[in-house]
C-alpha positions, -999 to +999 in steps of 0.1 A: -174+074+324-143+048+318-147+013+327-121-009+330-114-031+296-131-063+289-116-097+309-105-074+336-121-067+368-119-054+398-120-074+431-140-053+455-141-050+493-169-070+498-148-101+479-119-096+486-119-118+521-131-150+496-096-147+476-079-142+510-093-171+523-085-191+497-048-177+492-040-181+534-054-219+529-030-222+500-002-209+512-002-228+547-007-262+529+025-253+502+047-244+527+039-272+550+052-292+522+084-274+520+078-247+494+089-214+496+073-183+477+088-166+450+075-134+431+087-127+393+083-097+371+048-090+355+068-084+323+091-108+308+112-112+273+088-127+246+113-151+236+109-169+273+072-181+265+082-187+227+111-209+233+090-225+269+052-231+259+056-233+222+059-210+200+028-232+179+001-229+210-026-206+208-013-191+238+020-177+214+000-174+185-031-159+196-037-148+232-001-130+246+002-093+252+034-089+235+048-058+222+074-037+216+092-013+250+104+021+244+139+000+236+123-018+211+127-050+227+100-078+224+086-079+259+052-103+273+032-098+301+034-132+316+009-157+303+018-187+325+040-188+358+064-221+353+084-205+323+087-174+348+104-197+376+128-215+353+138-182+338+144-172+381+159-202+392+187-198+366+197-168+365+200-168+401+216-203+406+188-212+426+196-251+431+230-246+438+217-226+469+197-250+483+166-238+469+144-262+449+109-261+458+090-226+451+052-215+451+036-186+438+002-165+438+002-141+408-018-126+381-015-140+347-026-124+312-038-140+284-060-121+254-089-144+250-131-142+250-140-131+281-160-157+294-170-175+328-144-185+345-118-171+322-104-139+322-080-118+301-060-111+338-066-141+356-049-152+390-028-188+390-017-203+425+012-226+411+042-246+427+069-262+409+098-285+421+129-292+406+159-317+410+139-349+419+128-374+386+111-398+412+070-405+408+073-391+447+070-355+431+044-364+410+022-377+436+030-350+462+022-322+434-013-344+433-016-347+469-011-307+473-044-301+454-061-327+468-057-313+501-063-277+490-099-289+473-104-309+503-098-284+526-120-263+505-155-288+503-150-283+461-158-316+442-134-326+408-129-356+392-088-359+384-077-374+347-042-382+339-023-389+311+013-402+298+028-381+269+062-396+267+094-376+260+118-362+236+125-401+230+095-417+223+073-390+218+087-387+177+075-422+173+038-413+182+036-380+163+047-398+130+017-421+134-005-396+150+003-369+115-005-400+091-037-407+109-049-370+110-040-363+072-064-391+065-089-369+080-077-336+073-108-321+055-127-331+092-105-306+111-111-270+117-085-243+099-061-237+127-060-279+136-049-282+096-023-260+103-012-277+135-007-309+117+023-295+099+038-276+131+025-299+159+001-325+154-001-331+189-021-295+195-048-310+176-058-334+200-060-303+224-085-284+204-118-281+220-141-278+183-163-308+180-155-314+149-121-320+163-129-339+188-147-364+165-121-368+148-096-374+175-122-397+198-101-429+173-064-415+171-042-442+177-034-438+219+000-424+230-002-450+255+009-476+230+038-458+222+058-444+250+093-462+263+095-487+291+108-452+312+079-433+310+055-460+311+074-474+344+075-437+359+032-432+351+027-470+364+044-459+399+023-427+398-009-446+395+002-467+417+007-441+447-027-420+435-043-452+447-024-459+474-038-419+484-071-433+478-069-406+451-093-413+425-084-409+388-091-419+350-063-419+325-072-397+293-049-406+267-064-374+247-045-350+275-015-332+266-018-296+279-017-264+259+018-263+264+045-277+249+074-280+281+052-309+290+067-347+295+054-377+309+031-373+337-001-343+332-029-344+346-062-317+347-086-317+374-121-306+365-152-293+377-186-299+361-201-267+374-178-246+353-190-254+318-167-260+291-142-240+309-141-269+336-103-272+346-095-257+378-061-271+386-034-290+360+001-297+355+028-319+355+066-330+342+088-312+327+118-327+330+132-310+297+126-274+305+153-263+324+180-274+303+163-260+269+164-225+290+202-228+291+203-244+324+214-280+333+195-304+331+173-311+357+140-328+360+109-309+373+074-311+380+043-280+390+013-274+386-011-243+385-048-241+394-071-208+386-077-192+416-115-174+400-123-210+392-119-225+427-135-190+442-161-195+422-167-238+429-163-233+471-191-220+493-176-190+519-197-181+546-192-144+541-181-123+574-197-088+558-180-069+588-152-048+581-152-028+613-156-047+649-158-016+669-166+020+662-152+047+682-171+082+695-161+107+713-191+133+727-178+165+728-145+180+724-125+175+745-132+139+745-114+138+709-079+131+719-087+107+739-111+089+718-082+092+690-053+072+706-078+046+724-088+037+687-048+035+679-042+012+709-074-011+697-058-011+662-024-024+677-045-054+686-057-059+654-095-052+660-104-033+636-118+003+645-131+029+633-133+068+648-159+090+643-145+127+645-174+145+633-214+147+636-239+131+664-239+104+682-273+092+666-256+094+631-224+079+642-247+052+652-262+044+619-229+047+606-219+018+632-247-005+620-245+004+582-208-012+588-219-040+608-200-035+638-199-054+665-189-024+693-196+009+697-174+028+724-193+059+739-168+085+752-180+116+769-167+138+799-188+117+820-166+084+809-133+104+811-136+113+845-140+079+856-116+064+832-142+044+818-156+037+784-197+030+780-197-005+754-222-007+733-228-045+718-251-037+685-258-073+683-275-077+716-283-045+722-271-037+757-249-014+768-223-011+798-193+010+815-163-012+811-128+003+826-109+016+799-080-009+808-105-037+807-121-027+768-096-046+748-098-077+763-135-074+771-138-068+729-117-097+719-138-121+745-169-108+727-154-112+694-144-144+700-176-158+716 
């Protein structure tokens, strides 16, 4: 028997209306903020992700399905969204059109251990925003999870951090590498290689021997200019104003390199060491390094498994609300288009074409349906339908031009 591969899985039936729920909730709180949706290839050039996240992250290094096409160019199925939007908005001149706020809810693909809450296809519900360097962004990108884990009853606690720019970020490094080399023998294998590449990827790893040695790195809060540190006061400032609350981590600074000033992660404690559910922030360098102009930015994406996993959903097991049988044979056309015209009003039916009534009724209740509409010559003749309500057991003759409205009353009750 073939299975599907290891960090993939299927999303069945029985699921699916979870990740719908969760998706419709998203997508009506993005684009009551003004964002549109945009959808981008599965399968990008490998030099987007290399010259966007890094080519030092793990992500590059370790985890990308990258390969070679039949053209034997480098391709990459995506990884991350944000590199993907860039990549979108200048090719097609996006900004000059008008268009600078986009959301998207896509699959992602990352080779790593299969593990809870962490997939090797994994599903990201982002938005990024471009054209705007005020902490307004920042705080509305904040505000848009907030009111998506709000909405969904899931409890986080939110840290932020400022990891300066291109201008005083150098600073910080230098002093950051001399501290780490002290300490190098501490660190695991790939964090000693990091502090030759990017010292700041060590304070990402999550290795407890790591993390010891990071716990008393000098803070890249002393270090950053009077223009970031101005831009992350403001944002703190309006987080509280949003009775948002927060705790800076001066040991954040995302797996990803495109990253400047603001980030933030916003964690669960039910999720293990896997906690994040949601993180992001500025980066305002991006679009030029892409060949675009400059123009400041700001997103964020939260793992869609992770929140479906953290929110309770009272589960609606019925697929089918009525279930439609004709008795005899000549009852079949008519049966047939009455179950068309009920589909037209999105109830959703079912018609039985073959076998008894008696099984066609354990069929009805196996699906959980909420109707059953009898049809025999009987009911023809007088142009009416016998209703059957499974959940209270009764049954009734209803006027054929009176069943959908009688349906959706009971439906709706």
């Amino acid at each position: 028997m073939i299975q599907s591969l290891p960090g993939f899985k299927d999303i069945l039936p029985a699921e699916i209306r979870k990740w719908q729920f969760v998706e419709n909730i998203c997508r009506d709180i993005f684009e009551s903020f003004g964002y549109q949706e945009i959808r981008f290839p599965v399968l990008e050039k490998a030099q987007l992700f290399s010259r966007s996240v890094g080519n030092d992250t793990d992500i590059v290094q370790k985890e990308m399905y990258t390969f070679k096409d039949k053209g034997d160019q480098s391709v990459t199925l995506r990884p991350e969204g944000t590199a993907c939007v860039v990549r979108a908005l200048i090719q097609h001149n996006l900004i000059y059109k008008g268009m600078h706020k986009f959301y998207y809810v896509a699959p992602m693909f990352r080779y790593e251990r299969p593990q809870r809450g962490r997939l090797r296809e994994f599903h990201h519900l982002g938005v990024e925003a471009f054209g705007d360097p005020s902490p307004y962004v920042d705080a509305e990108i904040m505000e848009i999870n907030m009111e998506i884990l709000k909405k969904l009853n899931v409890d986080v606690r939110v840290e932020i951090n400022n990891i300066g720019c291109k201008k005083c970020r150098p600073l910080y490094i230098k002093v950051l590498k001399e501290y780490l080399m002290e300490k190098k023998g501490l660190l695991c294998e790939d964090c000693q290689r990091r502090l030759n590449t990017n010292p700041l990827r060590v304070l990402d790893c999550k290795k407890e021997s790591c993390r010891k040695v990071t716990a008393s790195a000098p803070s890249i809060l002393d270090y950053v200019c009077n223009e970031c540190k101005n831009h992350f006061n403001e944002v703190q400032r309006l987080l509280t104003k949003m009775k948002v609350d927060f705790v800076v981590n001066d040991k954040i600074v995302r797996g990803l390199d495109y990253y400047t000033s603001f980030v933030f992660e916003i964690i669960s404690d039910r999720l293990g060491a896997q906690g994040t559910v949601s993180a992001g922030g500025r980066y305002n360098d991006l679009v030029e390094e892409l060949g675009g102009s400059p123009t400041p930015a700001c997103g964020f994406a939260a793992g869609e498994e992770r929140i479906i996993e953290l929110f309770d959903y009272k589960e609606d097991d019925r697929f089918v609300d009525a279930v439609v049988v004709p008795v005899g044979k000549d009852a079949m056309d008519f049966s047939f288009f009455l179950t068309e015209n009920l589909r037209k009003e999105y109830i959703r039916s079912e018609f039985i074409s073959s076998g008894s009534l008696k099984s066609a009724l354990r069929k009805a209740n196996r699906w959980k349906a909420k109707w059953v509409l009898i049809i025999g010559e009987d009911e023809m003749k007088e142009d009416m339908v016998s209703l059957r309500d499974l959940e209270r057991s009764v049954q009734k003759k209803v006027k054929v031009k009176d069943v959908i409205s009688v349906i959706r009353r009971g439906l709706d009750e």
